[in-house]
C-alpha positions as CSV (number, residue, x, y, z in Angstrom):
1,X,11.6,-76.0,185.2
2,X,10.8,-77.8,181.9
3,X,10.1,-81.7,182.3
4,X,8.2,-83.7,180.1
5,X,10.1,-82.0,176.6
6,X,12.0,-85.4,176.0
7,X,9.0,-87.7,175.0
8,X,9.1,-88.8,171.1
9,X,7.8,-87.2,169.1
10,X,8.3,-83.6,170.3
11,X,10.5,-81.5,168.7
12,X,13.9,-80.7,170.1
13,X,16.0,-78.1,169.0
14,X,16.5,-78.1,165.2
15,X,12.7,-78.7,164.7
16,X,13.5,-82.4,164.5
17,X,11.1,-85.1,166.5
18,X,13.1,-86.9,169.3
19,X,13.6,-90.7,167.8
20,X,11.7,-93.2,170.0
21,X,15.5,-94.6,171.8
22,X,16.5,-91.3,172.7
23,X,13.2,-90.5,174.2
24,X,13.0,-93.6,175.8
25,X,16.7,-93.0,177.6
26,X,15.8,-89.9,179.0
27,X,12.2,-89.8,179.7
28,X,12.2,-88.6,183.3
29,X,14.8,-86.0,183.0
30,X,14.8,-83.0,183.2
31,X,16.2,-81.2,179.9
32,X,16.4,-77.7,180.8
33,X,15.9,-74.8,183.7
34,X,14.3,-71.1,183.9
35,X,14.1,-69.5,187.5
36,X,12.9,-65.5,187.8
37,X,12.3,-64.1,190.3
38,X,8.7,-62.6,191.4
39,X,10.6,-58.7,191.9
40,X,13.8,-58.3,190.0
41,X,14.3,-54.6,191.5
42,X,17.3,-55.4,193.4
43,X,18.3,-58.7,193.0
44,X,19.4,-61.3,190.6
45,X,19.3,-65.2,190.2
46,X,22.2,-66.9,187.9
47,X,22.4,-70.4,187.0
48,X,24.2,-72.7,185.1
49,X,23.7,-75.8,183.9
50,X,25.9,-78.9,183.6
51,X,25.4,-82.2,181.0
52,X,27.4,-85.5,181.4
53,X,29.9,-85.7,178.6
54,X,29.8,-82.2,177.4
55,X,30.4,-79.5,180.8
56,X,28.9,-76.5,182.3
57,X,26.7,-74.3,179.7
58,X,27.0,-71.0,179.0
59,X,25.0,-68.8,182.0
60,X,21.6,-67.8,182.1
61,X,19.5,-65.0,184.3
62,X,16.6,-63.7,185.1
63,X,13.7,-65.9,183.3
64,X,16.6,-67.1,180.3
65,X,16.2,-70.4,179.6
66,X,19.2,-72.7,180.3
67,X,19.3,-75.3,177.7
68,X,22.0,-77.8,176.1
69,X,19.6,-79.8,174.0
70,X,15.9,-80.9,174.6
71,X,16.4,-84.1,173.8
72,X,19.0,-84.2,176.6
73,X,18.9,-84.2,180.4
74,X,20.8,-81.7,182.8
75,X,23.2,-83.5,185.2
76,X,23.3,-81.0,187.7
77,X,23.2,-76.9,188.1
78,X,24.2,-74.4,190.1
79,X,22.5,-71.2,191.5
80,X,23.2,-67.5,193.0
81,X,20.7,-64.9,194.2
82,X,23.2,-61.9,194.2
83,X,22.5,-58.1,194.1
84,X,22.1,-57.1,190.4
85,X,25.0,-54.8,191.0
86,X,27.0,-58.4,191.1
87,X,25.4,-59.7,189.0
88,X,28.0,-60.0,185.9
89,X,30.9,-60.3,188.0
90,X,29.2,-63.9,188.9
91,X,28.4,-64.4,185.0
92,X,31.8,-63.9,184.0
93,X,33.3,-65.9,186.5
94,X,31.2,-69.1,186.0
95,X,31.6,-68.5,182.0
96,X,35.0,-69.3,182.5
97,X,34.1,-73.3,182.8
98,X,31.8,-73.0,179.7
99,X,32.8,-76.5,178.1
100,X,34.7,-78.0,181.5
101,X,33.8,-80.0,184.3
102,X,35.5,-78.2,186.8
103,X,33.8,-77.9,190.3
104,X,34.7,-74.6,191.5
């Protein structure tokens, strides 16, 4: 997991440095996720994140990072450890709430 991205100064995505109020409202959270798995021979794990005012995010796998914005926190995610002969059935299921806050 990535913590610590959102303090001024650092660069978000764009190159820009994170101004000294946006750092300042999201300090402690946690801006993005990457989860692998230590042997990725028969299994998969899929996650998605999800930011207040904007929905789920487009899914990520295997060691991808899951990112809306650095400068932003997650508000919650969601997780499968499936067989990797699942594994895009899952992806193409979640993508479907890319941009919603539905709660399936």
């Amino acid at each position: 997991m990535e913590t610590g991205v959102n303090r001024a100064g650092n660069k978000a995505l764009g190159g820009e440095a994170i101004p000294q109020e946006i750092a300042n409202q999201y300090l402690f959270g946690i801006s993005g996720i990457k989860m692998k798995l230590k042997d990725e021979s028969y299994y998969s794990i899929v996650y998605q994140i999800w930011v207040k005012n904007v929905g789920w995010q487009k899914v990520s796998s295997d060691g991808e990072e899951a990112v809306y914005a650095h400068d932003k926190p997650i508000g919650g995610y969601r997780m499968a450890l499936i067989p990797k002969t699942e594994k895009q059935y899952i992806i193409d299921y979640w993508n479907q709430d890319v941009g919603t806050n539905n709660r399936k």
